[in-house]
VOPAGU-2260 file (C-alpha; in pm, 1 decimal, decimal comma):
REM VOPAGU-2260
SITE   aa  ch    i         X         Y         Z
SITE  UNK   A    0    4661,2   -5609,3   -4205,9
SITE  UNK   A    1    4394,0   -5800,3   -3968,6
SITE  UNK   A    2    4132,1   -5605,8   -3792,3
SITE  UNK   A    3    4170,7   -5638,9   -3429,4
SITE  UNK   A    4    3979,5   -5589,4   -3134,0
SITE  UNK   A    5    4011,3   -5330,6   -2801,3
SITE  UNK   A    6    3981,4   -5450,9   -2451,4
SITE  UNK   A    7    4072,0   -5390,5   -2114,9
SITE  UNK   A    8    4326,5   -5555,2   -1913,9
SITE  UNK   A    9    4168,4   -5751,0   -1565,8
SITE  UNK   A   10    4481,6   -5835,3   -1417,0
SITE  UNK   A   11    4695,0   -6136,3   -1403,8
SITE  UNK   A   12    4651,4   -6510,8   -1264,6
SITE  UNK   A   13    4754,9   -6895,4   -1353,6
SITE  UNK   A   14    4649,7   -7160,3   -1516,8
SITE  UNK   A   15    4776,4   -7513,7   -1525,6
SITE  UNK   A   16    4842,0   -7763,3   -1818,2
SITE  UNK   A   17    4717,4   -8116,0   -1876,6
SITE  UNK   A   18    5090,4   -8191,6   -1752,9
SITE  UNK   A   19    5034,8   -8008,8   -1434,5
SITE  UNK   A   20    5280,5   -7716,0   -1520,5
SITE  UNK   A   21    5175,3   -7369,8   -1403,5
SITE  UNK   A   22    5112,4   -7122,3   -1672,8
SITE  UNK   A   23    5156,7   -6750,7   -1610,0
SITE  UNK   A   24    4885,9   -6569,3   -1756,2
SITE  UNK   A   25    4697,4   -6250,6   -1860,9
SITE  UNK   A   26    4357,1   -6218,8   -1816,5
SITE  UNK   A   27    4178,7   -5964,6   -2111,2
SITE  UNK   A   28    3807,3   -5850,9   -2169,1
SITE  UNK   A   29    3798,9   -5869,2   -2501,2
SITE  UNK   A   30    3536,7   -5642,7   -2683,3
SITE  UNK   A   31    3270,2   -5635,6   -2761,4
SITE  UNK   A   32    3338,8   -5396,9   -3014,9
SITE  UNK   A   33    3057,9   -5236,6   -3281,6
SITE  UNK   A   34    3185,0   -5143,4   -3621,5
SITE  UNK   A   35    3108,7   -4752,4   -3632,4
SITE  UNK   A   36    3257,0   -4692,1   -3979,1
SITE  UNK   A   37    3415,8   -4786,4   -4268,6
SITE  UNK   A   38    3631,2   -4646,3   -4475,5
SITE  UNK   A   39    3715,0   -4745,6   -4864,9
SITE  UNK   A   40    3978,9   -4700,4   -5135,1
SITE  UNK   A   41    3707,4   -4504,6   -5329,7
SITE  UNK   A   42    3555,6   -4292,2   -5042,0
SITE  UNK   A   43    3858,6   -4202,7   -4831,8
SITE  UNK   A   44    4187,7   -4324,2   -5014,8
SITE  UNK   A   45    4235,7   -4630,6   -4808,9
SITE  UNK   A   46    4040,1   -4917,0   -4651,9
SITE  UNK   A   47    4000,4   -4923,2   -4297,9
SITE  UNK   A   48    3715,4   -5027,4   -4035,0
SITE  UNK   A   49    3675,2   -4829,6   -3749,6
SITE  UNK   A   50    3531,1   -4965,6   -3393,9
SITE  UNK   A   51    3371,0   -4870,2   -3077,1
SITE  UNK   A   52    3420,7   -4991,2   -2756,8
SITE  UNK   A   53    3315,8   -4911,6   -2402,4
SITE  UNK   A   54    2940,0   -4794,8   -2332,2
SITE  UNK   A   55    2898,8   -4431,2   -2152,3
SITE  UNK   A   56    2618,7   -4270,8   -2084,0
SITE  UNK   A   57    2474,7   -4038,4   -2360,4
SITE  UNK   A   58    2588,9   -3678,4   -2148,3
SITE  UNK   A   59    2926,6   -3828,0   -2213,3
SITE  UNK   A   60    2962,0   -3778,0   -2578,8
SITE  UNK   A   61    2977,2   -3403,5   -2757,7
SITE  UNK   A   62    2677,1   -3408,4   -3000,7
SITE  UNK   A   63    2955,1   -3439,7   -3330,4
SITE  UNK   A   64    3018,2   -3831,7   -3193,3
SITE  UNK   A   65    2631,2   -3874,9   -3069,4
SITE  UNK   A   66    2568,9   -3802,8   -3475,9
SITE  UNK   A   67    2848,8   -3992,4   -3575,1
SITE  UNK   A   68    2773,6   -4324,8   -3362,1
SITE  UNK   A   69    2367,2   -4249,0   -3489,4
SITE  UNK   A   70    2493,7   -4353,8   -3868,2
SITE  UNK   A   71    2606,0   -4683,9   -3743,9
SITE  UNK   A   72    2330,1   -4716,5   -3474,1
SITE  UNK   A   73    2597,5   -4774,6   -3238,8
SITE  UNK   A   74    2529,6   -4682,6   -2830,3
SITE  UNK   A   75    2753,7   -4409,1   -2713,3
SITE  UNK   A   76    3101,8   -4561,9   -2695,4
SITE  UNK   A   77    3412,7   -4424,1   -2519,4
SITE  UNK   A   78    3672,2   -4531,7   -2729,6
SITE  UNK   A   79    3731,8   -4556,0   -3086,7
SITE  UNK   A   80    4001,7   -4716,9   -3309,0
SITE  UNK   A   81    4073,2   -4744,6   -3680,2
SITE  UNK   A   82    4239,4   -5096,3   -3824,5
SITE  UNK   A   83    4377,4   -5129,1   -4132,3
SITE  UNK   A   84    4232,4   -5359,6   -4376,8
SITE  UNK   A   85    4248,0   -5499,4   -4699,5
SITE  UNK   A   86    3878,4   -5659,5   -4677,1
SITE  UNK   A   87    3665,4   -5375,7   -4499,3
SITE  UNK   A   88    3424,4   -5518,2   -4748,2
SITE  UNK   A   89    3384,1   -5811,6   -4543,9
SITE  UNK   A   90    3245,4   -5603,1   -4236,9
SITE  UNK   A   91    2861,0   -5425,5   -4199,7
SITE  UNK   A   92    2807,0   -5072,6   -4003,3
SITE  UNK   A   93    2664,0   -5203,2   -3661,8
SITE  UNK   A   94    2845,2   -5551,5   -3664,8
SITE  UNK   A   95    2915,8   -5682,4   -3324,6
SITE  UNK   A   96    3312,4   -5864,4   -3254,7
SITE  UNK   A   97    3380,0   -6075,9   -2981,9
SITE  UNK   A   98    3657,4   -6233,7   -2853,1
SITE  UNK   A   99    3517,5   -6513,0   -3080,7
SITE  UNK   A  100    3767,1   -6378,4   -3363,2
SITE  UNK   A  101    4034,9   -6530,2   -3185,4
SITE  UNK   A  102    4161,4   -6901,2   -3157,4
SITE  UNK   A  103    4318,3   -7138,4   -2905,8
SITE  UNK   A  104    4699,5   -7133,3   -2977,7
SITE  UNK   A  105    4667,0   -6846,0   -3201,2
SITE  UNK   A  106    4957,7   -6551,6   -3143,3
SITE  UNK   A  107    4815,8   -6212,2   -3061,9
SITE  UNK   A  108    5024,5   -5876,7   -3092,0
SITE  UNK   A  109    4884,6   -5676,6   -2755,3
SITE  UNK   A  110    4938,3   -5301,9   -2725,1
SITE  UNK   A  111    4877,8   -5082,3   -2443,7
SITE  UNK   A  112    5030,0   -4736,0   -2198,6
SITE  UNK   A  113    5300,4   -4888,9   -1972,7
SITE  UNK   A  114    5263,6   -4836,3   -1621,3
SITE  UNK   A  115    5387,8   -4518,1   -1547,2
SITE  UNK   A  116    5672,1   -4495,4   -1254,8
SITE  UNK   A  117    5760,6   -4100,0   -1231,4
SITE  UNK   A  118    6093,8   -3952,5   -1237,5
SITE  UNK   A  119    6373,0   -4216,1   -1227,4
SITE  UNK   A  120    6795,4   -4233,8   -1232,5
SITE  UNK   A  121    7001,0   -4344,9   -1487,1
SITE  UNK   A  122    7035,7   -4696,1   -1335,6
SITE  UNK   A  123    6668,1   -4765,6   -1277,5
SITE  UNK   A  124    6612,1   -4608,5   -1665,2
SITE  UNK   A  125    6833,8   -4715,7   -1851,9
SITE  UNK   A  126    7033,0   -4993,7   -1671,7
SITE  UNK   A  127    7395,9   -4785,4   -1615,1
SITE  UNK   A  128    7609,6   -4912,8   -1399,5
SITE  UNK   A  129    7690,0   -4784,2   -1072,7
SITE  UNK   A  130    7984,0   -4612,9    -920,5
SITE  UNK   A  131    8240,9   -4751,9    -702,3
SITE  UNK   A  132    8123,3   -4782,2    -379,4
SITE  UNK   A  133    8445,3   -4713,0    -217,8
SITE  UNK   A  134    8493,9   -4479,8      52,0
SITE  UNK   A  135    8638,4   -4202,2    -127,5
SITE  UNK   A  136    8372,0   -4267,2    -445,0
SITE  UNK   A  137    8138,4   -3964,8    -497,7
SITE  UNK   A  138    7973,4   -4081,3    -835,0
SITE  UNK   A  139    7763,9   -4390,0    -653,2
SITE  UNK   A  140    7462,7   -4322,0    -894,0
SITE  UNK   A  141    7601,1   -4038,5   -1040,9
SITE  UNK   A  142    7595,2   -4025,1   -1462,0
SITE  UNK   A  143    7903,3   -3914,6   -1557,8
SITE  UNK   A  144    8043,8   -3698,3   -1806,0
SITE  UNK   A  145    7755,6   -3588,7   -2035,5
SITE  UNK   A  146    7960,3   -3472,4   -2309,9
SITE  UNK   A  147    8312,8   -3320,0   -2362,4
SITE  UNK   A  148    8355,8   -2910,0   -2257,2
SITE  UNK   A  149    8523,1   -2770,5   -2521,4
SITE  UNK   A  150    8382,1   -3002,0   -2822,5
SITE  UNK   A  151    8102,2   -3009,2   -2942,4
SITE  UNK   A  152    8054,9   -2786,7   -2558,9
SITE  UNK   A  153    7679,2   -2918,7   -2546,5
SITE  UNK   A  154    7448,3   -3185,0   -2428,4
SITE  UNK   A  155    7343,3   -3391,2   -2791,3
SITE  UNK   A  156    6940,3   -3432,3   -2807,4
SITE  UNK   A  157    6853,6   -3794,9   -2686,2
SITE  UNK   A  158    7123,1   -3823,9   -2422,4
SITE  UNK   A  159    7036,7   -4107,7   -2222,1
SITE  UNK   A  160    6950,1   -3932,7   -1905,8
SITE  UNK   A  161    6758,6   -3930,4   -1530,0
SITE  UNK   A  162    6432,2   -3871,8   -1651,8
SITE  UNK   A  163    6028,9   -3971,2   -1680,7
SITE  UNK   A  164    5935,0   -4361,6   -1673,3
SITE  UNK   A  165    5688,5   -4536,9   -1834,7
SITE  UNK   A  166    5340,8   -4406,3   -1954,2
SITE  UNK   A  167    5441,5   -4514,0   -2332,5
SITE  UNK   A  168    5277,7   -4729,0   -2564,2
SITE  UNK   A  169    5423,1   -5038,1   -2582,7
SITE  UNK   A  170    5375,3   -5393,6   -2767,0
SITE  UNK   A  171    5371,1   -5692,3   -2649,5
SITE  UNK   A  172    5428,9   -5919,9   -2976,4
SITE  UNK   A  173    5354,1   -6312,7   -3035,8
SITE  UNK   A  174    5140,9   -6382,9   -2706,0
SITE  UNK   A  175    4970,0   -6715,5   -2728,8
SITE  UNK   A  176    4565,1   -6752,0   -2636,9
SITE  UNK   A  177    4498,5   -7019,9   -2391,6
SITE  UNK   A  178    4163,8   -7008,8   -2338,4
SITE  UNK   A  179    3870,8   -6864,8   -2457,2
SITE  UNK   A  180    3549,9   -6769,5   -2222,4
SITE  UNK   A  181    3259,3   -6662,8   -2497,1
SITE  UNK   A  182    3005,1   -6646,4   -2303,9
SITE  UNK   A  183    3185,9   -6299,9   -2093,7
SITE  UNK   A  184    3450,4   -6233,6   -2379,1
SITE  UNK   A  185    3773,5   -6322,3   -2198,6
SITE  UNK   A  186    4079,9   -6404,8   -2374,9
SITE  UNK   A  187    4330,4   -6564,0   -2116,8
SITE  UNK   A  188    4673,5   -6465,4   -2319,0
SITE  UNK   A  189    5048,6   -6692,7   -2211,1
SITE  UNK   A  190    5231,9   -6415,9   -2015,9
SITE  UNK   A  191    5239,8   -6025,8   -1906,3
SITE  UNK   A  192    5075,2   -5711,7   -2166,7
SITE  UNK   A  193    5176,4   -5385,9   -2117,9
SITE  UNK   A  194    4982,7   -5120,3   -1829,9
SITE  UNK   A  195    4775,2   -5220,0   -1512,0
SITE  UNK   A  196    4446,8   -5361,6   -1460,8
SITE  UNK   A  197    4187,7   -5114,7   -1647,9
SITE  UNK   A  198    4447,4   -5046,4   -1916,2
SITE  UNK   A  199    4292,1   -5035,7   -2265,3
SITE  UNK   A  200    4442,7   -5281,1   -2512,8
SITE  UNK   A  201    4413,4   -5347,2   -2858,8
SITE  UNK   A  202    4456,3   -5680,9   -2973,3
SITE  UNK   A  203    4572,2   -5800,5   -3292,9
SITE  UNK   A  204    4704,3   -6108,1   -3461,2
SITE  UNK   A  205    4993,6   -6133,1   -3516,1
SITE  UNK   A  206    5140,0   -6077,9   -3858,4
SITE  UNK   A  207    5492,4   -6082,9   -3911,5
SITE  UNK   A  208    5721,8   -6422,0   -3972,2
SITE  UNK   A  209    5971,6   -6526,0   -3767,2
């Protein structure tokens, strides 16, 4: 598994092709990230690298992650994430990544909180149809029957009910990079990521086939 990156999504814009064809796009600050620790086969039972991202001021911090961020001379960081890796090996306590890790055309798994939309119906949740709208109708946006009375005479966990929206993590697979600004680590990714602008994301390339 590739080490990725975190970021933060800006918002959303266009860009156009050599053709002239507008291109929907997503724009990402990507990193930069410090490598805060890593973690071996023989030291911990797997390999992984762990990384930092987001300077706070020192107050910020409990003095546990102040002494943890000191072994890796890292700044005080707000967020920290753990990638799985087969070649930790590769990476040095203190190393800087940029958006430079990534290429033009290369497809990018982005994950991120949804935006979260409160208390919603069944229609607006989980796409039911509607009632007749009929004079006489009384079930417009009404659900139903939920379940037979006499058997099994109860509701079965993970009925698909009015409910909470949103506010889960969700993955956005097989985005393609654009561009690539270096010099302010922006990654300008084909299409929509999950959350609003501010949400933190974590990047990846994508892996699977197919």
């Amino acid at each position: 598994m590739s080490v990725g990156i975190l970021g933060t999504k800006l918002g959303m814009t266009q860009v156009f092709d050599d053709q002239g064809n507008s291109i929907p796009v997503t724009v990402i600050q990507a990193g930069p990230c410090v490598v805060t620790q890593i973690k071996t086969l023989q030291t911990d039972g797997y390999a992984s690298v762990q990384l930092g991202y987001g300077e706070v001021a020192q107050k910020a911090l409990t003095k546990p992650q102040l002494g943890h961020l000191a072994k890796a001379n890292a700044s005080p960081r707000r967020h920290l994430k753990e990638y799985r890796t087969d070649d930790a090996g590769s990476f040095e306590l203190g190393q800087v990544l940029t958006a430079e890790r990534f290429e033009l055309g290369q497809l990018i798994d982005v994950s991120g909180t949804s935006i979260g939309k409160g208390f919603a119906g069944y229609q607006k949740r989980h796409n039911f149809h509607r009632g007749p709208m009929a004079h006489g109708s009384k079930n417009h946006r009404a659900p139903g029957s939920i379940g037979p009375g006499t058997t099994p005479s109860r509701v079965y966990p993970g009925k698909k009910m009015a409910g909470r929206l949103g506010g889960a993590k969700i993955t956005t697979r097989k985005l393609t990079v654009v561009r690539i600004d270096s010099d302010r680590n922006l990654l300008i990714v084909k299409g929509s990521v999950p959350g609003k602008s501010g949400t933190l994301l974590s990047i990846t390339p994508t892996n699977r086939v197919g």
